[in-house]
N, C-alpha and C positions, 0 to 999 in steps of 0.2 A: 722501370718497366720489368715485368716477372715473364718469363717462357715458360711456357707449357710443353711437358716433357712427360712424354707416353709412358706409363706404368708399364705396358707391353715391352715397351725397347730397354727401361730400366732395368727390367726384370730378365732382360734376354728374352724373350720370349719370341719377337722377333727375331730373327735371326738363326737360333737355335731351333724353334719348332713350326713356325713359318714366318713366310716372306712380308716384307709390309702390304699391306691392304687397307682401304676405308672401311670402316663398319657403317653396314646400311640395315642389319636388325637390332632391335633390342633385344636382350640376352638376360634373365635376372635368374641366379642362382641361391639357392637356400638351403642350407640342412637345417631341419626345422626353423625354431625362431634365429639363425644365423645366416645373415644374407651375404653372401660372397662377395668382396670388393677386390679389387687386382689387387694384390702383394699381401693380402692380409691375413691371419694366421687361422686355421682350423685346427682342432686337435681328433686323430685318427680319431677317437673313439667316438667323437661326435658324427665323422664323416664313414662310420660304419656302414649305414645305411643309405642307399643312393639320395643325391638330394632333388628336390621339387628343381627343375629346368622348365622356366616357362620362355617362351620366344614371340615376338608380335609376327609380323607377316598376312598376309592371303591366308585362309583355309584352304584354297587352290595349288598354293608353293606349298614345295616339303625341302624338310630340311634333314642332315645329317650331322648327330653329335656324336663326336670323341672326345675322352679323355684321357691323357698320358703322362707320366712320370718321366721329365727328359734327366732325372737328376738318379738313376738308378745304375747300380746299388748305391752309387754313394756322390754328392755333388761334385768333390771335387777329381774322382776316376768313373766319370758314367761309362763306362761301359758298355753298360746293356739299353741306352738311350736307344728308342724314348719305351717306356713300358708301359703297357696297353692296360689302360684299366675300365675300359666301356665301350662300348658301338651300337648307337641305337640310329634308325636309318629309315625313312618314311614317314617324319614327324611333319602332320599337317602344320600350318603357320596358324598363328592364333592361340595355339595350342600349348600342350608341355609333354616333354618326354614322354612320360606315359602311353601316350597316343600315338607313340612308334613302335617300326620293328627291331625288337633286340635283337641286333647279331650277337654281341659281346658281353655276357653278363657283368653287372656292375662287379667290382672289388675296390673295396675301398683304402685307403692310405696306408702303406706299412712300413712305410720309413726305416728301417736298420739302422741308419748314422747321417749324422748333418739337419740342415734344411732342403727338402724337397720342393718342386714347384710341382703342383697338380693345374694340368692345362687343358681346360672345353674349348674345343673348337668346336663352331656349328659352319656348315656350310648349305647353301641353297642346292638342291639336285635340278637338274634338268627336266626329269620325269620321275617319275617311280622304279625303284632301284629292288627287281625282282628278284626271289629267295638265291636261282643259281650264282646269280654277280653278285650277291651280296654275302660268299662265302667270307665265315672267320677264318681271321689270319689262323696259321697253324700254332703258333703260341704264341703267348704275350710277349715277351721281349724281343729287343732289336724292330721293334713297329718304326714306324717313319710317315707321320703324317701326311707331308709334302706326298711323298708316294702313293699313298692309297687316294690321297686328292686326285691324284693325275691318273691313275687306275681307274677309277670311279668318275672322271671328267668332272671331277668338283669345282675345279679353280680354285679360288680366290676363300678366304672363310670370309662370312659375310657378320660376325662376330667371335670375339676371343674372352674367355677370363681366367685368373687363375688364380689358385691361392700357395700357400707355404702351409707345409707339418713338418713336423718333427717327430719322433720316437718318444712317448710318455714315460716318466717316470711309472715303474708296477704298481706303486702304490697309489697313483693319481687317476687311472684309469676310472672309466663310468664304471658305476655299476646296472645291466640290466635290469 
């Protein structure tokens, strides 16, 4: 008999960047032709550019996504956990990011040392989360999911994924 054992809780992710919950949307992640699967690896220079977040749901529900670096600067002294690296916030359902509003401009992966977890949270809003409530933090580090959930009456995330980077070799990076 084989158990099924959550990529989330493997990964810490649970725990460390929220609580457990049921996932009640689908959630599909992509940087280009690479589709995000929990624990699997992107390379910063692929994840340069924010990626395609598309989410099922109502066109009626909106949702809000983050993304954060709980592993920053470095996995094994975070420090500066969790590091903000998106907040897009009035994402119809049905839809994909795009179709929200940026609070947080995307930044993509910048690894210094180790393996990183890069972590989307989407959560369902209530209503529509207007410009004043929906001030950006004052800077990126020291963010705290959990908190801005309960800031923003989010609850629960109603989907999680995440992947692992690393710091490229100079010479291995894309070329534009």
């Amino acid at each position: 008999m084989s158990r099924f054992v959550d990529p989330l809780v493997v990964g810490r992710v649970i725990g460390e960047v929220v609580d457990l919950f049921v996932p009640s949307v689908a959630m599909a992640v992509s940087y280009g032709a690479k589709d995000v699967s929990n624990g699997c690896h992107v390379k910063p220079s692929m994840a340069a550019d924010q990626p395609l977040v598309r989410i099922s749901g109502r066109r009626n529900d909106l949702y809000t996504l983050l993304m954060t670096d709980p592993d920053a600067p470095s996995p094994s002294d975070p420090t500066m956990r969790e590091y903000l690296h998106w907040i897009v916030m009035n994402i119809p359902g049905g839809t994909d990011a795009t179709k929200g509003d940026v609070v947080v401009p995307y930044m993509g992966p910048q690894p210094p040392v180790g393996i990183h977890r890069y972590v989307l949270v989407l959560f369902e809003q209530k209503s529509r989360i207007v410009d004043g409530y929906a001030a950006p933090p004052a800077d990126r580090p020291y963010f705290n999911t959990r908190a801005f959930a309960f800031n923003h009456e989010l609850g629960l995330p109603v989907a999680v994924v995440y992947f692992n980077s690393q710091r490229e070799p100079s010479g291995n990076r894309r070329r534009r």
